[in-house]
N, C-alpha and C positions, 0 to 999 in steps of 0.2 A: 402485050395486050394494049389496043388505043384506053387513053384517058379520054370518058366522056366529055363533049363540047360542051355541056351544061355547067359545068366544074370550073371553069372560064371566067364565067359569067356570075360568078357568086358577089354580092356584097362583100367589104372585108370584116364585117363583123357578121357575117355568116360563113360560119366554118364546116366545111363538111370535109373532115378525114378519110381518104381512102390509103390503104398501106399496100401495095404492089409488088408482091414479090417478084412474082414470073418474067414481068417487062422489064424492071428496073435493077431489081434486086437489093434496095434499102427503101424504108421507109422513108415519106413525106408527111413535116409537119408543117401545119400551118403557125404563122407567128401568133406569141400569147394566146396560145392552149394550152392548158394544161392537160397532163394524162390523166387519164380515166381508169384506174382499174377494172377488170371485168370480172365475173365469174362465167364459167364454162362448164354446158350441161352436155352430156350424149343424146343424141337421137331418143333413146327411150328414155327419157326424163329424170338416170341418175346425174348425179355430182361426183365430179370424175376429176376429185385437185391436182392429181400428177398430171393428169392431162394438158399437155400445154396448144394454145389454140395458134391458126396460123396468124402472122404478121398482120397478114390480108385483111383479118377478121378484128381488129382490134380498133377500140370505137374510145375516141375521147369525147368531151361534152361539144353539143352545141349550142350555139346563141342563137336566141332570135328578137328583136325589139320590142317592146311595148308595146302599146297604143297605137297598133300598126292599123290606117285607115285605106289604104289603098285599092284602087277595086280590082284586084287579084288574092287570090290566097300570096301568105308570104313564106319564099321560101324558104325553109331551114336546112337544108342539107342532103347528100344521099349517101344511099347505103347502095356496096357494093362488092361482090364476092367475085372473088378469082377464076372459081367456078363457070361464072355468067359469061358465055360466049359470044352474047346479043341472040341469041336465037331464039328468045324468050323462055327458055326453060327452067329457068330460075324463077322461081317464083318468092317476094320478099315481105316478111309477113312482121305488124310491128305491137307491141304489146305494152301496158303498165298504164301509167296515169296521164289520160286525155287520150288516149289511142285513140282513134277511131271515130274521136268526138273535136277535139280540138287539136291533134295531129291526124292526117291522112297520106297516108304513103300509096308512090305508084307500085305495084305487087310487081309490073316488068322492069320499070327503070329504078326503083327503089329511089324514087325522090319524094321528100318529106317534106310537106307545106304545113303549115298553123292556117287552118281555115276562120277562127276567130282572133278577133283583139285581144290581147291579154293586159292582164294589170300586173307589174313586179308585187306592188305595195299587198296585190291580197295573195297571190301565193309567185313567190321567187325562182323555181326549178320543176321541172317534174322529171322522174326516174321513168325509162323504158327499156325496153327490152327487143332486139331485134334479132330477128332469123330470116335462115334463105335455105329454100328447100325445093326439092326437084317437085318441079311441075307437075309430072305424069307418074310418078312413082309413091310423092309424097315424102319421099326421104331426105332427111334432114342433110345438106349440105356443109353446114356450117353449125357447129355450136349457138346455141344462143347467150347473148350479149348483151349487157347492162351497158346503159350510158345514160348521159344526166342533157336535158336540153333547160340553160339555164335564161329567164327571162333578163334581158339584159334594160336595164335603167337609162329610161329617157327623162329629162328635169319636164313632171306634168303636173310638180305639186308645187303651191306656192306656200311658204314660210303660216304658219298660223300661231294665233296667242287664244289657246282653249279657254283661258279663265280673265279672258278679259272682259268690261274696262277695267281695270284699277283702281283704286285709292290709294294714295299716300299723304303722307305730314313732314314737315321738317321744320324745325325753329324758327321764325322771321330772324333777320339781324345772321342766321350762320354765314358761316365763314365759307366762298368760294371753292366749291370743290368738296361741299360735305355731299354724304353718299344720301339721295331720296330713296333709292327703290330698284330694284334689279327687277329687268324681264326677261324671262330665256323662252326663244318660239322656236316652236317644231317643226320639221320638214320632215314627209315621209317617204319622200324620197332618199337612192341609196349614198348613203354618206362616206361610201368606201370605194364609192364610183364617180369621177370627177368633181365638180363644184356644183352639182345639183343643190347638193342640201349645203353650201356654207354661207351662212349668214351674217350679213352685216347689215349694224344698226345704222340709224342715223334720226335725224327729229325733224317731222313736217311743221310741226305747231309747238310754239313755245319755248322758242329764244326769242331774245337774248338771254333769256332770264336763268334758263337751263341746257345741259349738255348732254348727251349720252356715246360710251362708248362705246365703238363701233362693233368693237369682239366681246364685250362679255354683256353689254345690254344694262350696265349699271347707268344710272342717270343720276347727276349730280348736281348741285347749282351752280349756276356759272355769271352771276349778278350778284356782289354784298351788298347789303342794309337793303334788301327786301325789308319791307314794313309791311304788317298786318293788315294797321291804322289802315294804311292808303290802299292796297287791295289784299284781302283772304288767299283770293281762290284765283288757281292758273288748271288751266286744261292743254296738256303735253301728247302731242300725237307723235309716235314713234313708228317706223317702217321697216322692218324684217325685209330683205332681199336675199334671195339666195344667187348661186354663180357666181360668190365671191363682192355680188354689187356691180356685174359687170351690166351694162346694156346687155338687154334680152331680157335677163332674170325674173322671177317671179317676184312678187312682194305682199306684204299683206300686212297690215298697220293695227294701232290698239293707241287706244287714249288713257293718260294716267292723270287722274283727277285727280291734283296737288292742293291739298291745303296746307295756309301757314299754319303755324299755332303761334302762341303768344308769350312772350315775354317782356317782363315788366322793365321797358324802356321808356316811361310813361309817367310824368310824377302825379300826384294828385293837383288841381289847379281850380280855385275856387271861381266861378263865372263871374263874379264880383267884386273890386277891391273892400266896399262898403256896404255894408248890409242896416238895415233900420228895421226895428219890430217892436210892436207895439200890447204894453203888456199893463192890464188892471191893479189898480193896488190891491185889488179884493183876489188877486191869485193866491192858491193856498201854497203852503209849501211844500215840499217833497214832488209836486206836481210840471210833470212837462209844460214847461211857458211856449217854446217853441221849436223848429229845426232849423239847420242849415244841412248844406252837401257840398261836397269837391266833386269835381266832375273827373274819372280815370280812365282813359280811354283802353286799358290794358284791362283784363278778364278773368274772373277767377279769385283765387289766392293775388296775383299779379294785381287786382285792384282795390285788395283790403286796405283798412287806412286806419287810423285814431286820431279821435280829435282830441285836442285840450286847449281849456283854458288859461294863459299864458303871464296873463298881470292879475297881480295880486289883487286888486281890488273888483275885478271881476270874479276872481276863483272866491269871494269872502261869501258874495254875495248869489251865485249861479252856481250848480256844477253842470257838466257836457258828459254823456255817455255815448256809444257808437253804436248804432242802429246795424249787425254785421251782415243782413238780409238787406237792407235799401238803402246802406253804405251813408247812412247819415247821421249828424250828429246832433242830439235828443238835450235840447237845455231843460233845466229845473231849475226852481226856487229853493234856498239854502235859508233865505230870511225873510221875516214878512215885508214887504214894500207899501213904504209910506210916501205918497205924493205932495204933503203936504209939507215934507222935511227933504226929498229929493225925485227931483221929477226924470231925469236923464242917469241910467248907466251906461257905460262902456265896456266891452266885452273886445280883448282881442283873440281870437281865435285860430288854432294853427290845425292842421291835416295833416300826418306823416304817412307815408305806406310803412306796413310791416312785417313785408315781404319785400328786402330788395336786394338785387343782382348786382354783384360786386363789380362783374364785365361792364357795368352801366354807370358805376360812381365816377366817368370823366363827363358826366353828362350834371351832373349839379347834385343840390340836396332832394331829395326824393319828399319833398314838402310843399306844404305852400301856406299862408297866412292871409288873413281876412279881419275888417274891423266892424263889430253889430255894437251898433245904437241902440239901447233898448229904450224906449218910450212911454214912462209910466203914465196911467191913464185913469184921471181922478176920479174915484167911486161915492156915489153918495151914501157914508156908512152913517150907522146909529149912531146916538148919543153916547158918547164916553165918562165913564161917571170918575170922578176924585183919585177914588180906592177900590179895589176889587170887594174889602169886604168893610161894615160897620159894626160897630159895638156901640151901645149907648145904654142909659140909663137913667131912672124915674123913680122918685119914693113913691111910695105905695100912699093911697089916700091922698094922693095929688088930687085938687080938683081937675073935675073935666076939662081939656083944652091946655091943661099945661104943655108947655114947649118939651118935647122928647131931645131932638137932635135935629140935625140938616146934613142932607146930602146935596152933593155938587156934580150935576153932568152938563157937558156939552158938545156941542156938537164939532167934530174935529175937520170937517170940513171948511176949506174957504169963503163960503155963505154963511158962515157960521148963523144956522137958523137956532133961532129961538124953542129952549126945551120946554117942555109940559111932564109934571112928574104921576104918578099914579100908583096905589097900593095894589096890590096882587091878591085879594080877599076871598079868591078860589081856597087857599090853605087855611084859612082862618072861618073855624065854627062862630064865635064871634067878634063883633069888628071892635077892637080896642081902641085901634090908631086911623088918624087921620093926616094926610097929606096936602101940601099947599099947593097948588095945580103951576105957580110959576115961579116959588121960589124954594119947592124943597124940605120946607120944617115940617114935621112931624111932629103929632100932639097927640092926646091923652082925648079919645070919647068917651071913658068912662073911668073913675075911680077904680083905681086897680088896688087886690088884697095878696100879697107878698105870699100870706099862708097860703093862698090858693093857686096862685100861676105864679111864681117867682124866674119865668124868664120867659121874652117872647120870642119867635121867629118869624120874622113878616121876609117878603118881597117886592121891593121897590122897581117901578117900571120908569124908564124914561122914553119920550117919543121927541121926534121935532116936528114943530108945528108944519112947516114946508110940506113933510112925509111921512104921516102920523104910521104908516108901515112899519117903518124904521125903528123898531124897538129896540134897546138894552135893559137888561136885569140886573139887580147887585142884591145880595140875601143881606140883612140889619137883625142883629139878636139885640133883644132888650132885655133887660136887668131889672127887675123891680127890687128898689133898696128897702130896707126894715125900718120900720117905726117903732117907739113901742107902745100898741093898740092891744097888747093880751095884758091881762093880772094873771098871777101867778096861782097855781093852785097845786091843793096837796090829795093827791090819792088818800082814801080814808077806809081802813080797815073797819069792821063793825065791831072788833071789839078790841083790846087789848089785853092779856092775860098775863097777871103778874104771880109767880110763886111767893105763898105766904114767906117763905126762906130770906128770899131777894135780899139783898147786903144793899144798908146805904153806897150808894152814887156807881151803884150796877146799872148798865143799860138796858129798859127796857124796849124801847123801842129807837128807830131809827128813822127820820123823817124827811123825806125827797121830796122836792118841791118842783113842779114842770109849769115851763112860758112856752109855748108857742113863736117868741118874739127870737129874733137871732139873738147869739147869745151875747154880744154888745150890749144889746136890751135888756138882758134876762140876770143880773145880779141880784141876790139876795140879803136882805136880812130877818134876824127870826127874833121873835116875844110874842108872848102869852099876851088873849088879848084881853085888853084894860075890862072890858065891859063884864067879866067872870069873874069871879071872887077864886081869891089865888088857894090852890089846894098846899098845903107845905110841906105835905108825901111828896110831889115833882116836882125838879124842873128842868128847864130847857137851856142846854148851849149850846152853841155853835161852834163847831169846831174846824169851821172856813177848809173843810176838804170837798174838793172837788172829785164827782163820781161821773161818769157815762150817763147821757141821758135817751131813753128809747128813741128818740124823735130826731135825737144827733148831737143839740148842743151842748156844755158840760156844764152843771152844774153844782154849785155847795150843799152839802148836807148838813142837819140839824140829829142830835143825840137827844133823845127824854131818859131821864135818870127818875 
């Protein structure tokens, strides 16, 4: 039997199998096919496994390309039975998936075209089924026969990165060769059919600074002492090629937006050797007088710092706390400031971070120091009196206008202005005491009685004349001293009752005598007086014992016998 002329003419990755018995007498295989198993049915549609089919009839897979644009259908192959004399009476008929739709066979030459383009990537193979049966009779000639037409892979996909752009971070300062960030991009073309899908990296955008591996898409630095400070942010475009990177290939790129991060290779560094600030002597204490800052160009923890104050005669007088939100350091007042005993302090001041990288101790002390002048700033204060407090003292029945005491204030200022004194006689129901308007004594308005007020409390005011505003207060307790202005007097029962019994020199009575005068004042003595005629039933001794008296002070008692 002639082999069809069309058979000739096949592409070599179109394979069409025909097996020949009768001409040849062994099969022909075409190179790289594999064999195709079949099953074999009978004419009336059992499955007949002893049944062994002929040589003739045995069908391995065929290929056909891709993306086939061509303007002819593309051939795939023919089918062809021993049978078929050319006389057309064979008739060849083909079945499974895509028959009839995306394969078309000729029914007399049994040639099999792909009328449409195919994609591998959406379906790979399709399974058919082919027979040959007598034209005019209908009868099956040939068992029917599985075989596979498998799409064969042309490179039509370029490399893709589905979850691009990227982000990555890597230390500033790493060491050449640390790893930023692996990309692995997809090719959906077949990876088991030449170098369609092998890809290799390589970097459009951003060296020198960076590298990436060709075969695994890792990207590493390839620049030391990247710094922060000087630039963040690098934008890295990387390119996916497939066919190995050869010319032709497909490719398809993705950007990995690299930021540094930060480490603290940065000391604190104050903008100023000298700092000058200017502070009231009227600052209170405990109270922030001022700020200072280091400036840390590192971020974070990396630019925390503490300040202190470093010489002793600053720390007596200031202390410095760390502001850990605005990285600044918060002076206060330790002692009151006097401008008139010291107008200038000196504060040296240091900044250390404390957070620091030991990889970075070849780089110095992770500090810096600064020197603040502080500027004391004369306040015009009140008058300052002597003593915080006065005591003083007055006998009682002083005339009007006697001298009390004298208070001393002045003004602690360098103008020392001139003071103006004044009583406070808001507290006082009546006014006892008078004050000297420029020198301070304090005297007696009125005849004071010991028994009645025996102590005052006044408030003395000082102003200065410059700034009568300017007040100070100091409290003065007065002491009214005892005279003695009381005579003595004795409580008088209305009667006395003596039992007729009474034994000579029994007591009948007991006789307490009360002064009003302090008891300095208040000593007694006792007799019956001249002016009575003496009864020689009583009489009176003294028996110099001292008793409690209501009123407080103590005094002697008298015995009647």
């Amino acid at each position: 039997m002639r082999i069809p002329a069309t058979t000739a003419c096949l592409c070599p990755l179109l394979i069409c199998l025909c097996f020949i018995q009768k001409s040849y007498g062994t099969s022909q295989l075409r190179p790289n096919v594999r064999a195709q198993s079949n099953q074999t049915k009978h004419p009336d549609g059992e499955r007949d496994v002893h049944h062994r089919p002929k040589r003739g009839w045995i069908w391995n897979q065929f290929f056909v390309l891709e993306e086939h644009i061509g303007p002819e259908a593309q051939h795939v192959g023919k089918l062809h039975s021993n049978s078929d004399k050319g006389d057309g009476s064979v008739r060849y008929l083909l079945t499974g998936e895509g028959a009839g739709t995306i394969f078309v066979i000729n029914e007399v030459t049994g040639d099999i075209h792909a009328s449409k383009s195919l994609d591998r990537e959406k379906k790979g193979h399709y399974v058919l089924h082919a027979q040959a049966i007598d034209r005019y009779t209908n009868r099956s000639l040939e068992p029917e026969s599985e075989f596979i037409i498998k799409v064969q892979d042309v490179n039509d996909n370029a490399p893709k990165f589905p979850d691009g752009p990227f982000a990555a971070a890597v230390p500033e300062m790493a060491d050449v060769g640390t790893s930023v960030f692996q990309l692995t991009a997809t090719d959906a073309d077949d990876p088991t059919y030449g170098n369609s899908a092998k890809i290799v990296y390589s970097i459009l955008q951003g060296q020198p600074y960076f590298s990436v591996d060709p075969k695994t898409g890792v990207i590493r630095t390839a620049l030391s002492n990247m710094d922060r400070e000087a630039r963040e942010r690098y934008s890295v475009v990387v390119q996916a090629k497939d066919m190995a990177g050869s010319v032709g290939g497909l490719s398809g790129s993705t950007t990995i937006n690299v930021t540094l991060t930060d480490v603290n290779d940065n000391p604190p560094k104050f903008p100023q050797k000298n700092y000058q600030l200017y502070v009231p002597e009227s600052a209170q204490i405990g109270k922030a007088v001022g700020k200072i800052k280091a400036n840390d160009e590192d971020l974070g923890v990396n630019a925390e710092m503490r300040y202190s104050i470093t010489n002793a005669e600053g720390k007596a007088m200031f202390s410095i706390t760390t502001d850990a939100d605005q990285k600044e350091g918060i002076i206060s007042l330790r002692l009151p400031l006097n401008y008139e005993k010291r107008k200038v302090h000196t504060l040296h001041i240091e900044g250390v971070n404390t957070h620091r990288d030991p990889r970075f101790s070849h780089l110095g002390a992770f500090k810096d120091t600064t020197t603040l002048r502080i500027i004391i700033g004369d306040v015009d204060e009140p008058p300052v009196f002597s003593i915080d407090y006065y005591i003083m003292d007055v006998y009682e029945n002083s005339p009007v206008g006697t001298e009390v005491g004298t208070v001393t204030a002045q003004d602690p200022d360098s103008t020392k202005s001139p003071v103006r004194y004044f009583i406070d006689h808001s507290e006082e129901e009546q006014v006892y005491f008078t004050i000297g308007l420029n020198n301070g004594v304090i005297k007696t308005t009125r005849s004071l009685d010991r028994e009645d007020v025996a102590w005052h409390n006044i408030t003395v005011m000082a102003s200065e004349v410059d700034n009568p505003s300017l007040v100070s207060h100091v409290p003065i307790t007065i002491q009214v001293l005892d005279v003695n202005d009381n005579a003595p007097y004795i409580a008088r029962d209305d009667e006395i009752i003596v039992c007729e019994t009474s034994r000579a020199g029994q007591v009948i009575q007991t006789v307490r005598p009360s002064d009003k005068d302090n008891f300095a004042n208040g000593r007694f003595s006792f007799a019956l007086p001249i002016d009575l005629p003496v009864n020689p039933n009583f009489t009176l001794k003294d028996n110099e014992a001292f008793i409690p008296s209501p009123t407080g002070p103590v005094f002697p008692q008298a015995l009647v016998q």
